[in-house]
C-alpha positions in Angstrom: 20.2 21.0 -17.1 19.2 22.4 -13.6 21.4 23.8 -11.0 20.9 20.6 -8.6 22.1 18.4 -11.5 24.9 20.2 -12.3 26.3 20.4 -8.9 25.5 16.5 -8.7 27.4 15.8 -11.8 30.6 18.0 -10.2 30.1 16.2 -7.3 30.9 13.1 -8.7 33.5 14.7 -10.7 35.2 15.1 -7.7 34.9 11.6 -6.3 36.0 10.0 -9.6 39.8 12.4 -8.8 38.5 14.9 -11.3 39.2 18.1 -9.0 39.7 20.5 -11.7 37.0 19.6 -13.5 34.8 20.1 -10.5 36.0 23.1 -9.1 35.6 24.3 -12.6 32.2 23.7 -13.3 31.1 24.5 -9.9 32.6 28.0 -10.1 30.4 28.4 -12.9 27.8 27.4 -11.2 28.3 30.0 -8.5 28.5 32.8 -11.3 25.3 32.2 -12.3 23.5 31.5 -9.0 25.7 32.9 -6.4 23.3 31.9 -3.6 23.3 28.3 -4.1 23.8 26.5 -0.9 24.1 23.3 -2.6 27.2 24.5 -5.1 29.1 26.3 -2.3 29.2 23.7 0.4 31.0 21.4 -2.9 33.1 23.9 -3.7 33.9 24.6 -0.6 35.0 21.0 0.3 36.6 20.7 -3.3 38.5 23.5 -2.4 39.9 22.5 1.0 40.7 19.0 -0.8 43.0 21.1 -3.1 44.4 22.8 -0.4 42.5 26.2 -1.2 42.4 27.1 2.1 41.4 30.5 2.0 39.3 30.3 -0.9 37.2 27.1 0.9 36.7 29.3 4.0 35.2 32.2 1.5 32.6 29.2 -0.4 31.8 28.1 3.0 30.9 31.5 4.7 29.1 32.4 1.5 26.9 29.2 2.4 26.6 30.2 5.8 25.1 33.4 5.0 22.6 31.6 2.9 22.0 29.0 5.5 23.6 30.0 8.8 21.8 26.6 10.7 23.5 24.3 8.6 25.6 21.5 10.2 27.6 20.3 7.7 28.5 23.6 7.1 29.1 24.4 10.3 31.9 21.4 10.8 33.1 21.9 7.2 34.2 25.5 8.8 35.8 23.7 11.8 37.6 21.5 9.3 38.7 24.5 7.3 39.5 26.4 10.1 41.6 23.8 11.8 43.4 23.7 8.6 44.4 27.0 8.4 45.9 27.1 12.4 43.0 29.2 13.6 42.5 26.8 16.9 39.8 29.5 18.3 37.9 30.1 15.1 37.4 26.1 15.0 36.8 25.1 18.2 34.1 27.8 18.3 33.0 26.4 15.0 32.7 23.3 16.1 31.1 24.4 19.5 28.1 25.9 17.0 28.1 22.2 15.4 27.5 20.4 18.5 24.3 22.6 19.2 23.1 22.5 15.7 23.5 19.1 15.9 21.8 18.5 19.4 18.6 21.0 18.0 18.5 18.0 14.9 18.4 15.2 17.5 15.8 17.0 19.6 13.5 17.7 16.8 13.7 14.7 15.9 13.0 13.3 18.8 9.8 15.7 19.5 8.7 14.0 15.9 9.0 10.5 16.2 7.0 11.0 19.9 
């Protein structure tokens, strides 16, 4: 089974409650491909849901590395960083999502033009 299917499958691990069983299976999906953007934004958000506060912030800079223009990354750092009391570190978070987001809605303006 491919990467993207696995993280899809933990993915809905997680919405069907099963928390343990996602964050399991998407830690080993990080073992084996470290860089995947796709399994560290889910583990980062599976993370936070647990209230792995510290280890969500690691998963979602990890992503951000790999991806550093990535919205929901971007405000899933804001979130994580509200959590944890850092009121600087997510409000400048979330200053970096507002002009992530803007750049999407101007591109997409300059395509549909």
């Amino acid at each position: 089974m491919e990467i993207k299917d696995r993280v899809e499958e933990a993915i809905l691990a997680f919405a069907l409650g099963e928390d343990e069983k996602a964050e399991s299976s998407l830690l080993g999906i990080v073992k084996e491909a470290p860089s995947s953007v796709d399994a560290l934004r889910a583990l980062s958000e599976v993370s936070l849901s647990m209230g792995k506060v510290e280890q969500a912030e690691s998963f979602c800079r990890s992503a951000l590395e790999e991806c550093p223009d990535d919205l929901s990354l971007m405000v899933t750092l804001s979130r994580i960083l509200v959590r944890k009391g850092d009121k600087e570190g997510a409000e400048e978070a979330a200053a970096k999502a507002r002009i992530l987001g803007w750049k999407e809605e101007l591109a997409e303006d300059g395509t549909t033009t």
